[in-house]
C-alpha positions in Angstrom: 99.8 140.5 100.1 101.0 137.2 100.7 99.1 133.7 99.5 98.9 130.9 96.8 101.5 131.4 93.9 100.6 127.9 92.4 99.0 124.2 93.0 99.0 121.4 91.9 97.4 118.1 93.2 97.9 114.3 92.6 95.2 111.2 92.8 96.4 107.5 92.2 95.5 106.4 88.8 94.0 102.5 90.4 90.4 103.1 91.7 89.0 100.2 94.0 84.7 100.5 93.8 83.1 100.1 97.3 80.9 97.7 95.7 84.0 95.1 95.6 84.4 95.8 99.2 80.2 94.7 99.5 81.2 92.1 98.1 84.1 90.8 99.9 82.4 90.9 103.0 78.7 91.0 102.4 78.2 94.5 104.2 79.2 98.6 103.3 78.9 101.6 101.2 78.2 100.4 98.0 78.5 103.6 96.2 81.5 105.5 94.4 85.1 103.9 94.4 88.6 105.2 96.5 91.3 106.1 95.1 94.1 103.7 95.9 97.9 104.0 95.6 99.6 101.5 93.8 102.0 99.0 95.6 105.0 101.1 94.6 103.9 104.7 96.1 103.8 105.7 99.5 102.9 109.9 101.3 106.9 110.4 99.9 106.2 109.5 96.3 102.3 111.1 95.6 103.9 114.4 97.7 106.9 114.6 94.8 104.1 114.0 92.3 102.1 117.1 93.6 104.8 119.6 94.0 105.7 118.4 90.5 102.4 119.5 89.1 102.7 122.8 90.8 106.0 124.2 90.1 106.6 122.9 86.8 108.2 125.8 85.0 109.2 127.6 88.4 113.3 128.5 89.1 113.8 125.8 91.5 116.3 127.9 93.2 113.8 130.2 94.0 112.1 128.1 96.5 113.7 128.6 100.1 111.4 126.1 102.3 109.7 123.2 102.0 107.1 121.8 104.5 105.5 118.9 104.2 102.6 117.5 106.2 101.3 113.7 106.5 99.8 111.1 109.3 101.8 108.1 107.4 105.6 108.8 106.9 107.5 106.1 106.1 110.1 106.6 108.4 109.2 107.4 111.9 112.8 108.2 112.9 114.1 110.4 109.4 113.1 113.6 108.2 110.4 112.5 105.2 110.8 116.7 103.6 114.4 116.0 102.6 113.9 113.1 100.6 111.0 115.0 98.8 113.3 117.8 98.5 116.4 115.8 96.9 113.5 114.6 94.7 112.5 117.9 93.5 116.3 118.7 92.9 115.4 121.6 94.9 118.4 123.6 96.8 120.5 122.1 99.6 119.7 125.4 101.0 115.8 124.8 101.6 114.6 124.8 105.0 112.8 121.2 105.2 110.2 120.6 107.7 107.8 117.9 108.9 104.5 118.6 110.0 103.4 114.9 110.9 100.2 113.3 113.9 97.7 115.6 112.7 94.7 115.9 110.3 94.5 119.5 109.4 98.7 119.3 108.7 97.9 120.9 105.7 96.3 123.9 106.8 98.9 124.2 109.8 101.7 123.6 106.9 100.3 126.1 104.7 100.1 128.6 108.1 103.9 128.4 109.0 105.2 129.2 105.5 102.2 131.8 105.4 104.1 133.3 108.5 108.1 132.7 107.1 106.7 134.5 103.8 105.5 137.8 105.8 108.2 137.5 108.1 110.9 137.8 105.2 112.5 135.0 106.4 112.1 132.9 103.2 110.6 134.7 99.6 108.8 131.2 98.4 107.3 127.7 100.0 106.7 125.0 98.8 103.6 123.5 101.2 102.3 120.0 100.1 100.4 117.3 102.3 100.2 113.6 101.1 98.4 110.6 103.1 97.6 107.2 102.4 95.4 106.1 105.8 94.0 102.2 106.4 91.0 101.3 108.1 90.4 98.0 109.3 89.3 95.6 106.8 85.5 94.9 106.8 85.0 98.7 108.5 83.6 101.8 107.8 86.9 103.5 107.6 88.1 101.3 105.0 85.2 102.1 102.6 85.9 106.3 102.9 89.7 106.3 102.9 91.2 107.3 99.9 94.8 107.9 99.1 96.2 111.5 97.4 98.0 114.7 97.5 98.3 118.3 97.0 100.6 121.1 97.0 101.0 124.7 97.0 103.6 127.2 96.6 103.2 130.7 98.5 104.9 133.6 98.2 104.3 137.7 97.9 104.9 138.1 94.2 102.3 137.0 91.5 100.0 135.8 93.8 96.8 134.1 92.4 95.2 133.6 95.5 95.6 135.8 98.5 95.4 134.7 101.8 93.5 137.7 104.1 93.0 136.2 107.1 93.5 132.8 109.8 91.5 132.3 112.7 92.6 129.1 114.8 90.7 126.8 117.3 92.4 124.0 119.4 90.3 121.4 120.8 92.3 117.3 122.2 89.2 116.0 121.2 89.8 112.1 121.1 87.7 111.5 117.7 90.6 109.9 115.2 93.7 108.4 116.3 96.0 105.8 115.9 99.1 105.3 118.1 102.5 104.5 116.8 102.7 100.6 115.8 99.3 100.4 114.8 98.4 100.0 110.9 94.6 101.1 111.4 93.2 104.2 112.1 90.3 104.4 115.0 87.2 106.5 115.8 85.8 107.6 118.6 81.5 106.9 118.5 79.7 108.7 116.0 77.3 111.4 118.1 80.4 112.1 120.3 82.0 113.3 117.3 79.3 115.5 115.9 77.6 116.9 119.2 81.4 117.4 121.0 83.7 117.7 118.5 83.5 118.2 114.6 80.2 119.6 113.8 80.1 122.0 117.0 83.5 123.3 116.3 83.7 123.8 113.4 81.0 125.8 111.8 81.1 128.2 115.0 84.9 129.1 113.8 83.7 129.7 110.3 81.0 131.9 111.6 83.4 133.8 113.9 85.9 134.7 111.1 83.2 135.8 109.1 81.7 137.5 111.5 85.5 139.7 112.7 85.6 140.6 108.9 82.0 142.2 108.0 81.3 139.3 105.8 77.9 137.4 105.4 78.1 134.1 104.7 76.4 135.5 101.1 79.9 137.0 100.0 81.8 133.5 99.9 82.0 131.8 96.0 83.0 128.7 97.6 83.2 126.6 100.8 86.1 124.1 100.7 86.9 122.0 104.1 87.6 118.6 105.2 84.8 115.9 106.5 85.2 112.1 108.0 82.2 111.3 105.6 79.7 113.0 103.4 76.4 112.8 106.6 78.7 115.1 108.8 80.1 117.5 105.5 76.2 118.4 104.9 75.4 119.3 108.6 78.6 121.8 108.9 77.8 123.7 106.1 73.9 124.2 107.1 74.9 124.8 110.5 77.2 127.5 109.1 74.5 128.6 106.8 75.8 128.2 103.4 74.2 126.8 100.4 75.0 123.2 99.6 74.1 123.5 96.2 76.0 126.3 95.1 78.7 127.5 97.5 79.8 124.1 98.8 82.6 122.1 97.1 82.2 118.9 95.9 84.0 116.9 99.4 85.4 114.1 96.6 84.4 111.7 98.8 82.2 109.7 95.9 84.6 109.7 94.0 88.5 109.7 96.0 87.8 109.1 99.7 88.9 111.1 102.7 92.4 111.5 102.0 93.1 112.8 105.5 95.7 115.6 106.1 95.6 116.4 102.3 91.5 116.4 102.1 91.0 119.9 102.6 93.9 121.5 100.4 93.0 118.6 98.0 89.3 120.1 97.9 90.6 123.7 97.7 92.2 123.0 94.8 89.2 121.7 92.8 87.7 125.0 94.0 90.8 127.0 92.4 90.5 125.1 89.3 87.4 126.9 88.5 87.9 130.1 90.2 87.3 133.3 89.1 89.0 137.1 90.0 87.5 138.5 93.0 85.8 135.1 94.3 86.3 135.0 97.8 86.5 131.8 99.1 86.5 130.1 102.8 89.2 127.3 103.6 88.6 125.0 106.6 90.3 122.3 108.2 89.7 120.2 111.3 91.6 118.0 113.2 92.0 118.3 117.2 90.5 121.6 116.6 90.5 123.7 113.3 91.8 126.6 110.9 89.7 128.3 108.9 91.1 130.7 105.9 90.1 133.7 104.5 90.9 133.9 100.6 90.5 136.5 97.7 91.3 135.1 94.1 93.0 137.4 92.0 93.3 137.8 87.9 96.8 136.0 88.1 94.4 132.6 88.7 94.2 132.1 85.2 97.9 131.7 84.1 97.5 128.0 86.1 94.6 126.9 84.6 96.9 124.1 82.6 98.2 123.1 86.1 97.8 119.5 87.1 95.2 119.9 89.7 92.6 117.3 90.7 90.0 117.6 87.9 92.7 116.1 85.7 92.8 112.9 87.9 89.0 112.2 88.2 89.4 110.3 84.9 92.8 109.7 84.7 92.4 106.1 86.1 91.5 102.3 86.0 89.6 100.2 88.4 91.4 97.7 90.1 90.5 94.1 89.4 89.9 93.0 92.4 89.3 93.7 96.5 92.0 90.8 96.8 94.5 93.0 95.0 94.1 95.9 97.5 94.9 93.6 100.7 98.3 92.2 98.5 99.5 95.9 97.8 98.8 97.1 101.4 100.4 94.0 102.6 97.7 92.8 104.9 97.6 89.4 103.4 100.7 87.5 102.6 101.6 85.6 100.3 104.2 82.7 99.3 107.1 84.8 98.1 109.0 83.7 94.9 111.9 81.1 95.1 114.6 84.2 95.0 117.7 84.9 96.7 117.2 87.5 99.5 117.3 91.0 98.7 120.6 92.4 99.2 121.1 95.3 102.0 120.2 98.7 101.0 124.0 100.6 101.1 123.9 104.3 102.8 126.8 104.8 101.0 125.8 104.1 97.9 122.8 106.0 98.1 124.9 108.7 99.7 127.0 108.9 96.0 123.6 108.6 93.5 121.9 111.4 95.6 122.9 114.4 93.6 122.4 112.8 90.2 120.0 109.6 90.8 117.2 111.5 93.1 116.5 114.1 91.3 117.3 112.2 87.6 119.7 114.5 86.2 122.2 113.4 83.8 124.6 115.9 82.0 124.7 118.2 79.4 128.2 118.5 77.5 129.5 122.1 77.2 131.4 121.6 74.4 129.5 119.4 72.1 125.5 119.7 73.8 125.6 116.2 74.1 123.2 114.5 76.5 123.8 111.9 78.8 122.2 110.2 81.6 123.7 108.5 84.4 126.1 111.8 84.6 129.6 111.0 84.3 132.8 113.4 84.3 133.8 112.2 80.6 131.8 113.5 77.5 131.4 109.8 75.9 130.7 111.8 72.5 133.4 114.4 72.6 135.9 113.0 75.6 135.6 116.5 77.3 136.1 115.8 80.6 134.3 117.5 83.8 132.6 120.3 81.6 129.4 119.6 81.8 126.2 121.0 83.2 123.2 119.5 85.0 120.3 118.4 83.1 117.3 117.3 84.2 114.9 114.4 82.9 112.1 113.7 85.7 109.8 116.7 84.2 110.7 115.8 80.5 108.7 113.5 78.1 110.0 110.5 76.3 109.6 108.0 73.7 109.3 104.3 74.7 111.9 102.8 72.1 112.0 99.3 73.8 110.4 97.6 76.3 109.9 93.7 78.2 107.5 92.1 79.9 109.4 90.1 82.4 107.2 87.4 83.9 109.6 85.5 85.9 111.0 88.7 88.2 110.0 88.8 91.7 107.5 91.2 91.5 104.3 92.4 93.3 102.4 93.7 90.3 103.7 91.3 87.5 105.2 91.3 85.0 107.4 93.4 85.5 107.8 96.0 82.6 111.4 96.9 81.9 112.3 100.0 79.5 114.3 102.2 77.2 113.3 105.9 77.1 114.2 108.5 74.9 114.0 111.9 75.4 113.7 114.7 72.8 117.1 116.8 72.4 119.4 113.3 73.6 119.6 111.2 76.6 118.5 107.8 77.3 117.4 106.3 80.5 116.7 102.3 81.6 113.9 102.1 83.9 110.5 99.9 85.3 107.4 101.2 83.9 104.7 101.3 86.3 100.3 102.0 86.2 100.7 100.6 82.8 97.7 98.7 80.7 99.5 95.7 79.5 97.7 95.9 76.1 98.2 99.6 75.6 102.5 99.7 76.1 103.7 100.2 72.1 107.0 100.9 70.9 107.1 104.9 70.2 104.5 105.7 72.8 105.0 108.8 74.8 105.8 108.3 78.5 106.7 110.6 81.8 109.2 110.0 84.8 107.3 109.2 88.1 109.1 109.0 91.6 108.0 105.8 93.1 108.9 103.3 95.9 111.4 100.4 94.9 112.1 98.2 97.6 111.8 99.0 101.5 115.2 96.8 103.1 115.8 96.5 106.8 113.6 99.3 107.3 115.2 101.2 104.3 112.8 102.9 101.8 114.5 102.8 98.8 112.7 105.1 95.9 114.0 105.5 92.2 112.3 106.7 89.1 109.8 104.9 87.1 107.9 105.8 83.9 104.4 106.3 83.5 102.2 106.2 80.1 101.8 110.5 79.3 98.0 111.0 79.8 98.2 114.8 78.5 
């Protein structure tokens, strides 16, 4: 039987609290806080953080496909999958795939490799959905968007979650769009949406799948779909007639936001994270219709119970200082820019040459003397051997910060900017930015993690590089 091998989630670490929106504008949700990506991530960076989480300690080689689902790639015109996938340092053989406009691309993600997996045409895939939606400033949107991510690999062998059965509705319902040039999401009016669209379709297809497979709502463990807010969440689930007390998943609205395509895999994964063998659980995800899942935990659940999922994150953060720091890092005020020289062009070429090594942060390890090295290089500069070496990988690795500098006078959009010498265990030493960093806390000898992040975006160029991160266990 074919289903979930592993997961892994990601949440920003910056929280904004709706009651700094209240009080920018006098008007809102004042309860709970949204997560909130820092300036320098984007769906590209948060996705690479989620698949991290879920296939560390996984042969890479081992993953034939990769599809990746979001509402806000960076590029509209470029495949977003392959950058994750360099990232990863997965394969140049791995099918990549975009699964982009809609907000149940997760579930539809997650169906297509369910599909390639029982079809034989690929052994292990990598699903993972990442979004980080706007609202318009002073709406309601812009209080329940949250940023985040999630991923999960699939496959037939030492499945911890088995997928049993898909039941699909399809519905061009105009409740959320936004059309291409526009920053802001839009919603249709609110009792259109729940006597048309979301809460009329949706429970019906949970009742219908139930119903083909001899199940009673009774024999679920837990309920885990998407909502637009926590009003229309409730009215699904007692429509569908299960308990919100103790069969519904926690939404993590209060707490993250609605985080769009990746809500509902985001949510599942919370469920998974306190799972038990022979739960069955009930999957559902809506957008311009909806899929709902059929899943069966099995005993191999507990070997990920040290995965990175989303319980991890719920207190792995800080607050933001301020509602006037949110509008900088999404750009929607400006600003007077510092008296620099322009930013120099983004080179194709040269990205072309660092892709092997610089993407996916692997130096070199020396076959004759085990010396480690980072940028690779054909020369040994221990030993001299030349061109025997063999890859060696630093973005899953932990290191020590031996040195660091707070630069106050670089053009930055988070300043200082904090500039770094890490050293790993067993050799190798890498220069890099440090990023979701409290000033007060960055020591000498501290331990620290590579992050993927966004550097610079050049003549419509996103450039991304690694960045290291305090290690938060």
């Amino acid at each position: 039987m074919a289903g979930i091998i592993s997961y892994g989630g990601y949440v920003p670490f910056y929280r904004l609290s709706r009651k700094e929106i209240v009080r920018a504008w006098g008007s809102g949700m004042p309860k709970g806080e949204k997560a909130v990506a820092s300036f320098d991530e984007d769906s590209i960076t948060m996705a690479v953080a989620a698949a991290q989480n879920c296939i560390k300690g996984i042969n890479k080689e081992d993953i034939e496909g990769l599809y990746f689902a979001s509402t806000t790639f960076p590029y509209a015109e470029k495949q977003s999958a392959a950058i994750v996938a360099e990232a990863l340092g997965l394969t140049a053989q791995v099918r990549t795939i975009d699964i982009s406009n809609s907000l149940r691309g997760g579930s539809l993600a997650l169906i297509t490799a369910l599909d390639a997996v029982k079809a034989g045409s690929i052994s292990k895939a990598l699903v993972i959905c990442a979004d980080t939606r706007m609202g318009y400033p002073k709406g309601a949107n812009e209080n329940t968007y949250g940023d985040g991510a999630a991923a999960l690999l699939i496959g037939d062998t030492d499945v911890a979650v088995e997928i049993d059965a898909v039941s699909s509705v399809t519905a061009d319902i105009l409740e959320t769009w936004r059309s291409f040039g526009e920053v802001f999401s839009r919603q249709s009016e609110g009792r259109f949406s729940r006597e048309v669209g979301y809460t009329k379709i949706f429970p019906k297809a949970m009742i219908q799948l139930l119903k083909e497979h001899g199940l009673a709502t009774t024999d679920i463990a837990k309920l885990a779909y998407n909502a637009p807010d926590a009003g229309q969440h409730r009215l699904v689930a007692k429509k569908a007639g299960f308990d919100l007390k103790t069969q519904v998943q926690d939404p993590l609205l209060a707490n993250i936001g609605n985080t769009g395509s990746a809500m509902a895999l985001m949510i599942l994964i919370s469920a998974l994270e306190k799972a038990k063998a022979g739960e069955k659980l009930l999957l559902g995800s809506y957008g311009d219709g909806c899929d709902v899942l059929l899943l069966q935990v099995t005993e191999n659940i507990a070997a990920l119970k040290d995965n990175r999922g989303i319980d991890f994150y719920l207190n792995c953060k800080k607050s933001m200082d301020n509602y006037m720091k949110y509008l900088l890092w999404r750009e929607l005020i400006q600003t007077e820019p510092a008296p620099r020289p322009p930013q120099p062009m983004v080179s194709p070429p040269s990205l072309e040459r660092d892709r092997q090594w610089g993407m996916a942060l692997r130096g070199f390890k020396c076959m004759e003397c085990n010396f480690i090295q980072f940028p690779a290089q054909m020369v040994c500069t221990n030993c001299g051997a030349v061109d025997k070496r063999e890859p060696y990988e630093f973005s899953s690795r932990i290191g020590k910060l031996t040195t660091f500098s707070h630069d106050n006078l670089a053009a930055a959009i988070d300043p200082p900017t904090t500039i770094c010498a890490v050293d790993f265990e067993g050799g190798g030493r890498i220069m890099c930015d440090m990023t979701d960093r409290d000033l007060e806390e960055v020591k000498a000898g501290m331990d620290v993690e590579m992050t993927f992040r966004k550097i610079q975006v050049v003549t419509g160029i996103h450039n991304y590089y690694w960045k290291c991160v305090p290690h938060r266990g």
